[in-house]
N, C-alpha and C positions, 0 to 999 in steps of 0.2 A: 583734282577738280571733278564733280560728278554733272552730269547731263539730265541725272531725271527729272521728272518735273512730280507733282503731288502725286497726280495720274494718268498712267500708261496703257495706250492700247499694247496687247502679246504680240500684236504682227508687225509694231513700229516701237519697239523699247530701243532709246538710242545707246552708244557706246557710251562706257562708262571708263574716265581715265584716274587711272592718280599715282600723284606725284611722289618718288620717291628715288634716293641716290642707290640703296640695296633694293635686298630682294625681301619679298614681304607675306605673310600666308593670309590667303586673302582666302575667305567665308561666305559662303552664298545660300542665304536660306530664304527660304517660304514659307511664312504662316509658321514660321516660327523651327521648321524642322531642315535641319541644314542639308543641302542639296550637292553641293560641292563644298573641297577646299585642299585647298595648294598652296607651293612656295613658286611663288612667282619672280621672276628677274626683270628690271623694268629696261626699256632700250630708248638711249639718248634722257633717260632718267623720268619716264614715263611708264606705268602700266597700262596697258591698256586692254579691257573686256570686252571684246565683239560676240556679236551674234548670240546676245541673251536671248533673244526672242524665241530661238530654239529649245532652248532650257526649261523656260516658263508657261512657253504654249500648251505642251501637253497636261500641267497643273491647273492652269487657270479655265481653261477648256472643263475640264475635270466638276470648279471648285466656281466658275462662272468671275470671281472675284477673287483676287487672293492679293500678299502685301511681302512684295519683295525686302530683302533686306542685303543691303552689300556692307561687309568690314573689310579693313587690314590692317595686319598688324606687325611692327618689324621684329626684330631675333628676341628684344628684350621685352617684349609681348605686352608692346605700349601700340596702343589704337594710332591711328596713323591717318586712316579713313572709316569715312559710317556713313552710307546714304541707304534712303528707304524709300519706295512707291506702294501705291495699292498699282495693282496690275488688272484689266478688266480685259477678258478676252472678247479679242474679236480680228477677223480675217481683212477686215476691209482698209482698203488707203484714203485715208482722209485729207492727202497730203499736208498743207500749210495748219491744217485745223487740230489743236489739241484734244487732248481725252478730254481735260475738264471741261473745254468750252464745249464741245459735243454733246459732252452727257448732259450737263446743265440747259440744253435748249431742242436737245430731241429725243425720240424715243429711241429704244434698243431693237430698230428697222434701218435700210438702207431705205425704205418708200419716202422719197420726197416730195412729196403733192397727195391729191384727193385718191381715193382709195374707194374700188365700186365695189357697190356690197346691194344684198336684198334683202327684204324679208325669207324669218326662217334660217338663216346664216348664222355661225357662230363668229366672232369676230374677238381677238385678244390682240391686247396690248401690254409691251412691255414695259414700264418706266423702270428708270437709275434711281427717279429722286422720292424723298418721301414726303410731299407736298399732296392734298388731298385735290383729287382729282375731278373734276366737271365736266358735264357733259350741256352743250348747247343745241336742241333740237328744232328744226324746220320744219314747218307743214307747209301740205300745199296752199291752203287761204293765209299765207303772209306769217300767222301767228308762230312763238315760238313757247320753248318750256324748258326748266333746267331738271336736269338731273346729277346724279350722284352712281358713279360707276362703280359696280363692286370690286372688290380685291379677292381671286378666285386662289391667287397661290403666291408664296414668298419666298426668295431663294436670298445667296446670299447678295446683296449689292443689289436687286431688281423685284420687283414686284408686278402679278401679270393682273392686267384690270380686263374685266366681262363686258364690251363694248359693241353686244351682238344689238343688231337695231331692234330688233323685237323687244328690247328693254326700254327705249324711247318712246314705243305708239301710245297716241292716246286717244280715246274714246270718240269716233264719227269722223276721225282728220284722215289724213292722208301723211305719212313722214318723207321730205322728197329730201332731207338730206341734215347733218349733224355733225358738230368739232367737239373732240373731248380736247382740255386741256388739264394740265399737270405741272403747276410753275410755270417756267417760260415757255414747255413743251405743248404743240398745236397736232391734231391730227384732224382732218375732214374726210369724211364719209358722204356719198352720192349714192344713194338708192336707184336702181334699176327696176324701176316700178313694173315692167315686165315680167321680171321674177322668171327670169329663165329655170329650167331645167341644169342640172350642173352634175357631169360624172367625166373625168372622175373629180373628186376630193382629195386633197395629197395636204398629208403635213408634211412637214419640211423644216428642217434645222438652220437658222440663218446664218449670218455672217458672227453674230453675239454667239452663236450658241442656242440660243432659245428655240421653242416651237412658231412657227407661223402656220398658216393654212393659206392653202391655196383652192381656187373653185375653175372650170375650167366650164363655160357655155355652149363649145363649140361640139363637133360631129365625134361620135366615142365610136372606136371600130375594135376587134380582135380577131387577130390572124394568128391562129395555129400553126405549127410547124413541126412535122413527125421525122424525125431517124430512124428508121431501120434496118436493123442487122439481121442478115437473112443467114440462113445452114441448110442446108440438107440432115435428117435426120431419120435413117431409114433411107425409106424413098423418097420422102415428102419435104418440101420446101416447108421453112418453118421462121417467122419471126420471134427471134430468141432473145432482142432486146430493142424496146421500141422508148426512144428519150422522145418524151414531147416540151416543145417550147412556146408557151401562152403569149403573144406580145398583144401588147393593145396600142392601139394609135389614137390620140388625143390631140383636139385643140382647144387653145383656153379661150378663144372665140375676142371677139372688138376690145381692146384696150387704149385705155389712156396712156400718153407719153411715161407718167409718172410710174404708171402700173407694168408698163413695157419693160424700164429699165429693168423695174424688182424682180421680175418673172424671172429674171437670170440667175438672182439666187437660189430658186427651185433645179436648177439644170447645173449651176457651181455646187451644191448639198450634196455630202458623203452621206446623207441620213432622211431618205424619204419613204412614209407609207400612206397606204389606202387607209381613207375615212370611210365608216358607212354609220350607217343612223339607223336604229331602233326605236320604233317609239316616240322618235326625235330628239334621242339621246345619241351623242356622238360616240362611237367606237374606232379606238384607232388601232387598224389591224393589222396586216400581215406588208412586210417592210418589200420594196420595192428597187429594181434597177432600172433608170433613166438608161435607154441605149442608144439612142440619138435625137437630135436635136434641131428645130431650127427656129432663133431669133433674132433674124433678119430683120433690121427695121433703120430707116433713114427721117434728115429732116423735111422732107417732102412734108407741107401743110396740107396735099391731100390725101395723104396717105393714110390708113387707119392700122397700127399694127396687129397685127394676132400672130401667135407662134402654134407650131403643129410639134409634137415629142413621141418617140416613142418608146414602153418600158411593157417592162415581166416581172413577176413573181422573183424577187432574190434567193429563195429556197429552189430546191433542186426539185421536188416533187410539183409539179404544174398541174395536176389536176385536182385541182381546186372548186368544191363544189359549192356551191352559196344555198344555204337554206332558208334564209329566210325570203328567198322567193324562186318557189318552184320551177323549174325550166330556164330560169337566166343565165344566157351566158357571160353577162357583163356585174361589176361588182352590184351591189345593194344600191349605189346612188346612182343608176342608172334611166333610173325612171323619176315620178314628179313626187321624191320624196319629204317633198315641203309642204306637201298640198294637201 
């Protein structure tokens, strides 16, 4: 008897048993190319397959989607069992809630609520499904407007839609906020009509796998740190090897509850780097280590969260010089590069 269902998240694929009085060689592929396979012995006349998840993680990670396939078969190499899932990676616990039901009603984000965003921002989304996607835009005098969100890139199983608000304005209004939908899938955006300032910029790998971005409003600090190894050489005292270490200190300044939670998946990411803008073209550049953290936050209703992080340069060479603007020592989005 098999446990899978159509579709599986890689971090909750349950055990897979079946039933047999021998022992049986049992086959396990993905996407078609066999991954394992053994003679297995079943006990009290059961087999049973734990901890696929470990298996298929590293594939589906890989392949974003991929479509498990389990057989067995006994000595006379008669099928015995056959069960198959599409496998969709992802890291997060959803406990009680299915892959299907999830995918079919949200997007490929753990953000569950409104999402601040400004003018000048780049803004993606990722959908499962392939339902054409709308966008419903607010102005400030009441009036609203539809639009049609592009489709910027296609993988296997997801599709990333250009949900940046600057694609919503329109002519003498004001946009104070917008829901794109996708099928059953809702997302709302709230404009920060202030239009803060925002350094750093970090993409960041979610819980899916995908890109998100991250904007950070609060105070950008860097604090240098020198090793030196001192000799005598001659007479003379000599630094013969000096490691410098660049940390910068950031906060992502007033969030929403919704936006509180999500910010932990920038600080859980094996995969974050600096954004900077050209032209107000995004470049995503030299890859980064989060080295601590704090996202401290309760349900106090007066409470307003913001978390403060601090990270460096992932390469070993720190000194790091930015050209496209003379004398700074902070990256490219440190200033009001919206403006």
């Amino acid at each position: 008897m098999a446990t899978l269902r159509s579709k599986e998240f890689s971090c909750s694929i349950p055990d897979v048993t079946v039933s047999t009085s021998a022992k049986a060689l049992v086959t396990i592929s993905i996407d078609g190319t066999q991954v394992y396979q053994e003679w297995l012995w079943p006990v009290s006349g059961v087999i049973t397959l734990e901890e696929l998840s470990d298996l298929v993680t590293p594939y589906a990670r890989q392949r974003q989607t991929v479509t498990l396939s389990i057989t067995a078969a006994n000595e006379a190499e008669t099928q015995i069992f056959s069960a198959s899932t599409q496998v969709v990676y992802c890291q997060a616990d959803f406990g009680d809630e299915t892959a299907e039901n999830f995918l079919a009603n949200h997007f490929l984000s753990i953000l569950m609520g409104t999402k601040q965003t400004a003018l000048g921002r780049l803004e993606y989304l990722h959908t499962p499904g392939s339902e054409t996607a709308a966008c419903t835009a607010e102005y400030s005098d009441g009036t609203t407007a539809q639009f049609t969100p592009s489709v910027v890139q296609s993988g296997t199983g997801y599709r990333t839609l250009d949900v940046s608000p600057d694609n919503f304005v329109a002519t003498g209004k004001t946009l104070v906020c917008y829901r794109v939908t996708c099928g059953s899938r809702t997302q709302d955006y709230e404009l920060d009509l202030s239009a803060p300032d925002c350094a750093p910029i970090l993409c960041f790998v979610n819980s899916f796998g995908l890109d998100e971005l991250a904007y950070c409003t609060g105070i950008h600090k860097v604090d240098p740190s020198y090793k030196r190894s001192m000799a005598y050489v001659g007479r003379l005292q000599r630094n013969y090897k000096i490691d410098e270490t660049r940390s910068f200190k950031a906060d992502t300044g007033p969030l929403n509850t919704a936006m509180a939670n999500w910010w932990d998946e920038v600080f859980r990411s094996d995969s974050v780097r600096i954004v900077n803008f050209k032209n107000g073209n995004p470049n995503v550049g030299k890859d980064l280590l989060i080295t601590e953290s704090k996202s401290e936050h309760s349900n106090d209703d007066a409470e307003i969260p913001r978390f403060t992080f601090t990270y460096q340069y992932a390469q070993r060479n720190h000194n790091v010089v930015q050209l496209l603007r003379a004398g700074r020592i902070f990256d490219n989005t440190f200033d009001n590069t919206f403006n």
